[in-house]
N, C-alpha and C positions, 0 to 999 in steps of 0.2 A: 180959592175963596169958595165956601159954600155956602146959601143959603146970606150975606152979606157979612160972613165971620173968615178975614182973612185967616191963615190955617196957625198961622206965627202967633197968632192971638193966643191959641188954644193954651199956649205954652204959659200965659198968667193967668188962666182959669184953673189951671193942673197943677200950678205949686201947691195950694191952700189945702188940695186934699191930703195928699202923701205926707205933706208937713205935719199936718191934725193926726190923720188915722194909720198911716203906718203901711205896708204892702199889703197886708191882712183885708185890707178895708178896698181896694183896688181889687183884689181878688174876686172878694165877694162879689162884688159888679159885673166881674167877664162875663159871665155865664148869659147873663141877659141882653148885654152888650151883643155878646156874639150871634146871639138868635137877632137883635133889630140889624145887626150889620148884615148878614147873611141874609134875611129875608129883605133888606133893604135891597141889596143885589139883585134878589129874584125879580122881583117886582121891579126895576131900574131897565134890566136888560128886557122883562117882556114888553116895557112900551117902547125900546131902541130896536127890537124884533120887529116890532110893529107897525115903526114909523114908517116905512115903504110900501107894508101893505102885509107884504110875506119876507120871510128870513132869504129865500131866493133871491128877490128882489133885490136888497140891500147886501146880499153876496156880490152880485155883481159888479158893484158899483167900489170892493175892495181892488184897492192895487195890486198886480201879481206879486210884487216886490213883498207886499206884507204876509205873503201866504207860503214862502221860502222858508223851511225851517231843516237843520238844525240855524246857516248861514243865510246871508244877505248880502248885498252889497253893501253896506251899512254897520254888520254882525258879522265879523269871521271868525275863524276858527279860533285867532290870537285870543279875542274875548269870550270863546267858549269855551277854550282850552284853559288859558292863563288868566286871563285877567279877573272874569266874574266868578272862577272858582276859588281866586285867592281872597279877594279882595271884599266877596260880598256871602262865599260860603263858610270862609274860616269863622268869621263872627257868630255862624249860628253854633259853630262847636263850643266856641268859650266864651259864648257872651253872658259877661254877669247878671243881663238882664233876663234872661233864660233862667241862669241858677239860684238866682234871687226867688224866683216861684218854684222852683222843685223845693229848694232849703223850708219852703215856707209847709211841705206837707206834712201829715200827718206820721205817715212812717214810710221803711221803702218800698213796700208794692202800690202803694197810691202812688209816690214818686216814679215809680216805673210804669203804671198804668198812663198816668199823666200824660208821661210824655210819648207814650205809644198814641195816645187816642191824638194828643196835639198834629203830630205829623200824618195819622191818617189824614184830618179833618184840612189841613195846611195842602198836601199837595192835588188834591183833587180842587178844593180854592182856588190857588194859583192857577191852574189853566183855565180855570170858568171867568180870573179878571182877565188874563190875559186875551181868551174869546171874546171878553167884555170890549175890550181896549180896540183890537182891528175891530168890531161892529163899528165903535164911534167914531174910529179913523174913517171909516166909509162915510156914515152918515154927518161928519164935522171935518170934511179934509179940509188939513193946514193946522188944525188944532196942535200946540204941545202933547206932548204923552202925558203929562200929569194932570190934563185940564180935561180928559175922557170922560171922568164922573161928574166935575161941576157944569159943563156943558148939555150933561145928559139932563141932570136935576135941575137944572134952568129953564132949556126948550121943551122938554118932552115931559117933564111930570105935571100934574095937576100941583095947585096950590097948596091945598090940606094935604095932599100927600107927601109933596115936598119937604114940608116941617119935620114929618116923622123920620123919614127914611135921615134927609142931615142929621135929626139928632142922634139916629145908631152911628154914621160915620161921623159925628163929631166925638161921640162918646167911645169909640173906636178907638180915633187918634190920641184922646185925650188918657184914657188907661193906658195905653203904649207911651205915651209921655211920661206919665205917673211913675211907670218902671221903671223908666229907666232914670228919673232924677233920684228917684230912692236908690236904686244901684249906684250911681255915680257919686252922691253925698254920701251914703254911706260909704264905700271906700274909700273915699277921700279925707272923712272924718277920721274912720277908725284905723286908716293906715297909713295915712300922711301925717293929718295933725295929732292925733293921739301921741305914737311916739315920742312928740316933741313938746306935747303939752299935758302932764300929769291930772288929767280929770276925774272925775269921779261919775259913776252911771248918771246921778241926774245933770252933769256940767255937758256929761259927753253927748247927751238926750239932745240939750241946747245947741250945742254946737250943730250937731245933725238936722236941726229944723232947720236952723238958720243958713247951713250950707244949703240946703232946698232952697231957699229962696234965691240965694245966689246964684247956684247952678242953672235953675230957671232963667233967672234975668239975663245969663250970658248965655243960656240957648235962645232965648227968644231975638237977642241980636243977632246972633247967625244968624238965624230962620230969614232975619229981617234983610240978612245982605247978600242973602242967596238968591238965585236965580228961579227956583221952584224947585219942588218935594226932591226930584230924582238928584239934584247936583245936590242939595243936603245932608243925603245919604250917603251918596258917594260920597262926600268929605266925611261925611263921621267915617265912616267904614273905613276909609283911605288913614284916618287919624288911629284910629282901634287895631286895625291889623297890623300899623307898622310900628306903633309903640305896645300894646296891650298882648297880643298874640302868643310872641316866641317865651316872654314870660311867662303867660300863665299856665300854656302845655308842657313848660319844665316845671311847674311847678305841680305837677301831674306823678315827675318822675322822683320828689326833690331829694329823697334817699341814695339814691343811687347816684342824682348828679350835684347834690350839694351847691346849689347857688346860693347866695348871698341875699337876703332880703336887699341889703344898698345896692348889688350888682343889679336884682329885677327893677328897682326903681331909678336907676340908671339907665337902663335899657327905656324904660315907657319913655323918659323925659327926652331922652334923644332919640329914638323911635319914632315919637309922637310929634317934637318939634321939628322935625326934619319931614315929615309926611304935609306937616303945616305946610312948612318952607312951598311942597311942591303944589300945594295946590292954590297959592297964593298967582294971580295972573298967569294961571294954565301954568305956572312951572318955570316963569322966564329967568326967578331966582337963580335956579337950581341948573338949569339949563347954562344960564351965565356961569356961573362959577367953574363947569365942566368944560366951558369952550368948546367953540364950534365940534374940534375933533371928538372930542369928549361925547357930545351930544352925540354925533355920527354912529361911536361905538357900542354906546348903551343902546340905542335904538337899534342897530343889527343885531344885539344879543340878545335883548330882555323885552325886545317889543317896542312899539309905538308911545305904548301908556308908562315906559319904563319907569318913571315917577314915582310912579306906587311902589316898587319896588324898591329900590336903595334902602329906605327906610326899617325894610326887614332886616336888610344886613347890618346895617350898622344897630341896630338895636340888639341882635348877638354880637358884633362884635363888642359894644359896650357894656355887656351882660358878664360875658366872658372875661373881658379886661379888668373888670372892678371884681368879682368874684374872687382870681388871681389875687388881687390886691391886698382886699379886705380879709379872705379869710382866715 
């Protein structure tokens, strides 16, 4: 919650735009967006610097345990090696909502420039939140990990400045929502229901706003029966890499390996429903149906989090199967 706006909220303030103006119109906003987000950070972290007196000060008072890096007791290797490289890296290679803004440039050297300047600006970000996140674990132990920033802008900011700085991260979260509901209705519109339903551009228009609105409404239930930000993501991510992924990098190669439009959309739906399956009460489904030995075995092969996993496979094997079939 920031500023007294639970964050699930955001998600029916963020239909109305995408619906009306289209990615073009979210575009235009990052730019400014990103200067109040960033400078909201700066400004955030010098009075959580401050609150002790000096940065030494409030060093001290971190756990050793949080100053472990690459592992932890907490972080091993499994989730440095496998788990957050499949699970939470593969998305940024093929995520539609990535390609939804390059698609959106002018020609290819903006598109390339784009995305060079994106990832300079991205990974020197990530460890300034990350430096962010252990300060506030020092100065707020026991807090959740997602609750770093709203705790920070509760205790430690002034009132007037408060207002501002939420509304870059709310205006933050809310273009990142924007994205990706235009990604997600638009492919749904124009490659699910199209297909099946002979439109015409202004019917197809319709259809696509109004899958916005829908799409919205069933994210803002998640949102609502999640746990907070990080297990959120991890379910999308967990639902996108195990139905979304192995498709859309053959369709990288599709000359050469000839899949079946029904094979990839065979693949998402069991991919996807089966990633569900596992994240549904930590996996007990999924777990059950494998039996005890079962359980035993994937967890010596694939890991602890094995769960994530299966989902890849069976979504090439059901790619593969129906490809065979249909073509």
């Amino acid at each position: 919650m920031i500023s007294g706006l639970p964050l699930e909220s955001s998600q029916l303030y963020s239909s109305p735009t995408p619906s009306g103006g289209g990615q073009l119109s979210v575009i235009r906003t990052d730019f400014w967006q990103l200067i109040l987000f960033v400078g909201g950070l700066f400004v955030s972290l010098a009075f959580l610097v401050t609150s002790q007196g000096s940065l030494t000060t409030l060093w001290k008072q971190i756990p050793p345990e949080h100053l472990r890096f690459p592992v932890s007791n907490t972080f091993g290797w499994y989730e440095v090696l496998v788990f957050y490289p499949l699970i939470v890296g593969l998305p940024y290679l093929v995520g539609p909502d990535i390609y939804s803004r390059i698609l959106c440039a002018r020609n290819d050297q903006v598109a390339r420039r784009s995305a060079l300047l994106a990832a300079t600006v991205v990974i020197p970000l990530a460890f300034l939140l990350a430096f962010f996140g252990v300060l506030a674990r020092a100065q707020f132990p026991g807090i959740p990990p997602e609750a770093a920033f709203p705790e920070t802008l509760g205790v430690l900011i002034p009132q007037g400045l408060k207002g501002l700085i939420a509304a870059g991260f709310v205006g933050a979260i809310m273009s990142s929502a924007d994205t990706c509901l235009i990604s997600a209705s638009t492919i749904l519109s124009l490659n699910v229901i199209r297909p099946f339903y002979g439109a015409s551009k202004e019917q197809h228009l319709r259809i696509t706003r109004g899958t916005i609105l829908v799409v919205g409404g069933v994210a803002w239930l998640i949102a609502s029966l999640q746990q907070g930000i990080i297990s959120s993501l991890l379910l999308g991510y967990s639902v996108f890499v195990g139905g979304v992924v192995l498709p859309t990098l053959v369709s990288f190669c599709q000359k050469s390996l000839t899949v079946t439009s029904t094979g990839a959309l065979c693949a998402v739906v069991v991919g996807g429903t089966t990633a569900i399956l596992g994240k549904i009460h930590g996996g007990t489904l999924v777990k059950g149906l494998l039996t005890p030995g079962g359980d035993a075995f994937f967890q010596h092969v694939l890991g602890p989090q094995y769960v994530s996993i299966p989902p890849m496979i069976l979504s090439l094997v059901a790619m593969v199967g129906v490809t065979r079939i249909t073509r």
